[in-house]
C-alpha positions in Angstrom: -40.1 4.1 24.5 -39.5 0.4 25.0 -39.3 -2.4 22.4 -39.7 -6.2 22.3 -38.5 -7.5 19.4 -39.8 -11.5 19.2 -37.6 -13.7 16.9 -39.4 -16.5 15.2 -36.3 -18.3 13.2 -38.5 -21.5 11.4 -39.2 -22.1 7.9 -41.8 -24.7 7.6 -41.2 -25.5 11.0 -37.0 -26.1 10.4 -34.9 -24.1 13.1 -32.5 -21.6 11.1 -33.3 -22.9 7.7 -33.4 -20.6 4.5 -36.2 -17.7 5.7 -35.3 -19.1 9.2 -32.1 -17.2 9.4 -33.9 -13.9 8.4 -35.0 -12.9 12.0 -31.5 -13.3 13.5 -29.8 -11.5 10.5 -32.2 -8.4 10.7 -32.1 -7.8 14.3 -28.1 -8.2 14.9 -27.4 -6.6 11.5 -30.0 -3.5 11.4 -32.2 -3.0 14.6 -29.8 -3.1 17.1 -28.0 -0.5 15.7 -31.2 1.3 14.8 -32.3 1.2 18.3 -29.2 2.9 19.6 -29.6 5.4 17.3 -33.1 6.2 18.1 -32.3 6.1 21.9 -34.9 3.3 21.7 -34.9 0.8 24.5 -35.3 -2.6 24.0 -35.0 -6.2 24.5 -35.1 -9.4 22.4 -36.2 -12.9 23.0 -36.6 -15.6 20.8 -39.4 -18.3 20.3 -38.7 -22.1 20.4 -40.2 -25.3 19.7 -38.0 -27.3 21.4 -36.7 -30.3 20.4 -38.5 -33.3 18.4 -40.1 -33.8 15.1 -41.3 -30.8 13.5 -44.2 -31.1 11.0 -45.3 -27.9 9.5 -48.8 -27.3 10.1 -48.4 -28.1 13.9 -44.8 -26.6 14.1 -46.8 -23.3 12.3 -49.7 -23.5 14.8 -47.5 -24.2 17.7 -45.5 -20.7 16.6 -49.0 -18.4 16.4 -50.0 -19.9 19.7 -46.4 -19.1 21.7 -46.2 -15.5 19.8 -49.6 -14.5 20.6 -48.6 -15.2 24.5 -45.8 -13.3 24.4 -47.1 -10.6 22.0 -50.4 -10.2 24.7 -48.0 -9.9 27.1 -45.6 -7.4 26.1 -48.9 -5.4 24.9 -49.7 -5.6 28.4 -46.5 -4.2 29.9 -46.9 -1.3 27.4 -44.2 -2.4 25.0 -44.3 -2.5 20.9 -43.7 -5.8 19.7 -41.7 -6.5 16.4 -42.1 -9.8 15.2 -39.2 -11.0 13.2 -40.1 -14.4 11.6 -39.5 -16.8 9.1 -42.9 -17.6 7.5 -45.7 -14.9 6.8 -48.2 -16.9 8.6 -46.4 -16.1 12.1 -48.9 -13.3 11.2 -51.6 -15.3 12.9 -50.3 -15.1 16.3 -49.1 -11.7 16.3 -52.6 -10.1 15.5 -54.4 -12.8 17.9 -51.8 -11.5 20.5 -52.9 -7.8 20.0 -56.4 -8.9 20.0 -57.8 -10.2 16.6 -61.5 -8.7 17.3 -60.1 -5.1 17.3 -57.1 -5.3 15.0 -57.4 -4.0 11.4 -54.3 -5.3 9.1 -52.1 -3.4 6.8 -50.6 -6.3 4.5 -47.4 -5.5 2.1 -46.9 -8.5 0.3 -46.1 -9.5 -3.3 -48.2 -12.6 -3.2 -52.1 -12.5 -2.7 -51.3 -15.3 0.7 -54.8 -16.3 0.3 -54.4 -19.8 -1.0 -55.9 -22.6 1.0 -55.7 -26.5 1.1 -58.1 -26.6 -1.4 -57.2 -24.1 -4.0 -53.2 -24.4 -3.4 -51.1 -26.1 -6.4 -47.7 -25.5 -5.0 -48.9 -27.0 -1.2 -47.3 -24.3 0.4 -48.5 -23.3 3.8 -47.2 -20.4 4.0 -49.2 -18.6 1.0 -52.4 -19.1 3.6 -51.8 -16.5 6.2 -54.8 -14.1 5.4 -57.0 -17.1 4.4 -56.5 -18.2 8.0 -57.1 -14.9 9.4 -60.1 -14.4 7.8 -61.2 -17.6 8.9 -61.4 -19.2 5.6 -58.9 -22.2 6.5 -57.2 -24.2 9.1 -60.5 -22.9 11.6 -60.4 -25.6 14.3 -55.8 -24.7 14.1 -56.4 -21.1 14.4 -59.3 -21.3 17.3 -56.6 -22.9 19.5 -54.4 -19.5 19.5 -55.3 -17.2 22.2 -57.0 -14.3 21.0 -57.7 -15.0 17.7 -61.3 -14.6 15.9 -61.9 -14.2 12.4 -60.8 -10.7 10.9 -63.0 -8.9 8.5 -62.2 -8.7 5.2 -63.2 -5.0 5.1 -60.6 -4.8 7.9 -57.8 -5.9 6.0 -55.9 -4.1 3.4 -53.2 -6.0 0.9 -51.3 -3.7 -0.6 -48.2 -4.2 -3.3 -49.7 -7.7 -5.0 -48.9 -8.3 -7.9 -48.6 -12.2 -8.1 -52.1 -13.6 -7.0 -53.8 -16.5 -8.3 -57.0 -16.4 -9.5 -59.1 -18.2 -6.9 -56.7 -16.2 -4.8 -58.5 -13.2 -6.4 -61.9 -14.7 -6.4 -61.3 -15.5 -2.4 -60.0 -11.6 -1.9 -62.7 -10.1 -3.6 -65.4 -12.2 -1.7 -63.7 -11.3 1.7 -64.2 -8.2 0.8 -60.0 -7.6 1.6 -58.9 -4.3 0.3 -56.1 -4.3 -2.6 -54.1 -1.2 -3.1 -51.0 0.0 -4.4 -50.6 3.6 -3.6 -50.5 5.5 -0.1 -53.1 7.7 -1.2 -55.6 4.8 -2.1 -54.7 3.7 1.9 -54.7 7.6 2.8 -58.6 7.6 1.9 -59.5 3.9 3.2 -57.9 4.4 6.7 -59.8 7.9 7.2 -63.6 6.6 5.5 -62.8 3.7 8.1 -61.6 5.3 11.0 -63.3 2.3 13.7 -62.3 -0.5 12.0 -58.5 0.9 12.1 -58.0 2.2 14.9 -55.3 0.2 15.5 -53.3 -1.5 12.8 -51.2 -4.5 12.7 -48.9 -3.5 9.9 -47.2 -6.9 8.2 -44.6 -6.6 6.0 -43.4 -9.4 3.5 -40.1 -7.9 2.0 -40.9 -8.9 -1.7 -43.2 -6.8 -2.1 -40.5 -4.2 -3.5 -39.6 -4.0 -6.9 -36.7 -6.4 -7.2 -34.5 -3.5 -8.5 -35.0 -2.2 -5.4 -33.8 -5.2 -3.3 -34.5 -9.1 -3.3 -35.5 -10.5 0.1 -36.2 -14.3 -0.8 -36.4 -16.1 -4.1 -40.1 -15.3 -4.5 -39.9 -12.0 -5.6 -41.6 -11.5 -8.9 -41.3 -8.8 -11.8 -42.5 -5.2 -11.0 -43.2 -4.2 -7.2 -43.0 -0.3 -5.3 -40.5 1.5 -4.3 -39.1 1.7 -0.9 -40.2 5.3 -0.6 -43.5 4.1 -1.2 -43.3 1.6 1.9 -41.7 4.0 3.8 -44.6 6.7 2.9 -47.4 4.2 3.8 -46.6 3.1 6.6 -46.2 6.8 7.7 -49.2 6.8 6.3 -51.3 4.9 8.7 -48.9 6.3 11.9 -51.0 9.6 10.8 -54.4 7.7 10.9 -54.2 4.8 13.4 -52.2 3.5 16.1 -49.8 0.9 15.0 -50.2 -2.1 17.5 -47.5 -4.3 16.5 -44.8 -4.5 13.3 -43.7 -8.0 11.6 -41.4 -8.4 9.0 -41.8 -11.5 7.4 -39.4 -14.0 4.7 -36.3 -12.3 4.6 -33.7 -14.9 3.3 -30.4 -13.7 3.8 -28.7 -15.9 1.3 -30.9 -14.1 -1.2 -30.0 -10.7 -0.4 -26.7 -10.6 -1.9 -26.4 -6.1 -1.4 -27.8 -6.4 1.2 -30.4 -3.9 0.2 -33.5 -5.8 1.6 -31.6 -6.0 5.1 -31.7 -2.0 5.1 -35.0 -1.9 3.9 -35.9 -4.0 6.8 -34.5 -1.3 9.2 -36.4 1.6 7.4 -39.5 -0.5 7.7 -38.9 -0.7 11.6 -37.6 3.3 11.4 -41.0 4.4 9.9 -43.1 2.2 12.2 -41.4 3.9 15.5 -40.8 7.1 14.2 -43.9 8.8 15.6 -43.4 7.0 18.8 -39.7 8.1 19.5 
């Protein structure tokens, strides 16, 4: 059992910023500890983009391109890769990494990410990560990250939304992208499309619990599932697919003031290994 856990620490391409100090936080303060208690072997490194100007959409770009590198080659040494990053669209070189043209994608997310630069009104990048992957924005950008091609819409399932714009909607629905909120909805879509998931990126974005539950960033809208209910899906696809790579996405730590998303971030990683221990 051997682990590489890739930290991504940027925010809109600032070093340790806000959702930039997420990846640190969740690997000192859960997985470590996690991984000793699993008897899990592992080892951490983290991406950089050196030093200079960072504008966001090359300083996003840059990221997918150096994360699907590393991702490819810790696939290749027969290691799981984690992917601990700032921004959701860091999403983008993780699944090119584990080969985009025979990935399906398991999304939790409270936000539809679908926006792009010409339906956005809040001009946030990072609400564009399964636009991009489906090839619907930023084209000419993604093409320059090894491994990536276009991903289906029937091979991508968002599941927890609740806060989605409507051409977000309109852009979903013509994709084709699958919208659930129950395990047993993802239960019957995994085994009717056995091919197309065969192996699984699985992407978690932390506000897609209910807030009650625990509050990862200052995104996280009204409403939302339980833990068990992440928990339970993920198992979920472990018992349908094989789970290529995990990332956990937008963790803020100033806005987790329990500290209740932090451990929600370590069952995440629990679930997703459990089969594999």
């Amino acid at each position: 059992m051997h682990v590489q856990v890739i930290l991504a620490p940027y925010d809109s391409g600032h070093l340790r910023q806000r959702m930039g100090l997420g990846p640190q936080r969740i690997y000192e303060a859960g997985l470590r500890d996690l991984f000793s208690r699993m008897g899990t072997h592992f080892v951490c490194e983290e991406i950089s983009l050196g030093s200079g100007y960072a504008a966001e959409i090359s300083a996003a770009f840059q990221l997918c391109r150096r994360l699907a590198e590393r991702v490819r080659e810790c696939k290749q040494r027969g290691m799981f890769p984690i992917v601990l990053s700032g921004n959701c669209n860091a999403a983008v070189g993780t699944v090119s990494g584990c080969g985009a043209r025979d990935t399906g994608i398991v999304w939790f997310d409270a936000h539809g990410e679908s926006t792009t630069p010409e339906t956005t009104s809040s001009g946030f990048l990072d609400g564009m990560g399964i636009s991009t992957l489906a090839g619907q924005c930023w084209r000419t950008l993604a093409e320059g990250v090894p491994g990536f091609t276009p991903v289906p819409g029937k091979r991508i399932v968002l599941f927890g939304a609740r806060d989605v714009e409507p051409a977000e909607r309109s852009l979903l629905e013509r994709m084709g992208v699958l919208q659930l909120a129950k395990s047993e909805q993802l239960q019957e879509i995994l085994s009717a499309n056995a091919e197309g998931f065969h192996q699984v990126y699985v992407h978690v974005d932390l506000d897609v619990l209910n807030p009650m539950v625990a509050i990862a960033n200052q995104w996280a809208p009204p409403g939302g599932i339980s833990l068990e209910t992440l928990t339970g899906a993920i198992a979920e696809i472990q018992r349908h697919a094989t789970i290529s790579a995990l990332g956990i996405a937008s963790y803020d730590p100033a806005s987790d003031h329990n500290g209740n998303a932090l451990n929600a971030a370590v069952a995440v990683a629990e679930a997703a290994l459990y089969r594999r221990s």
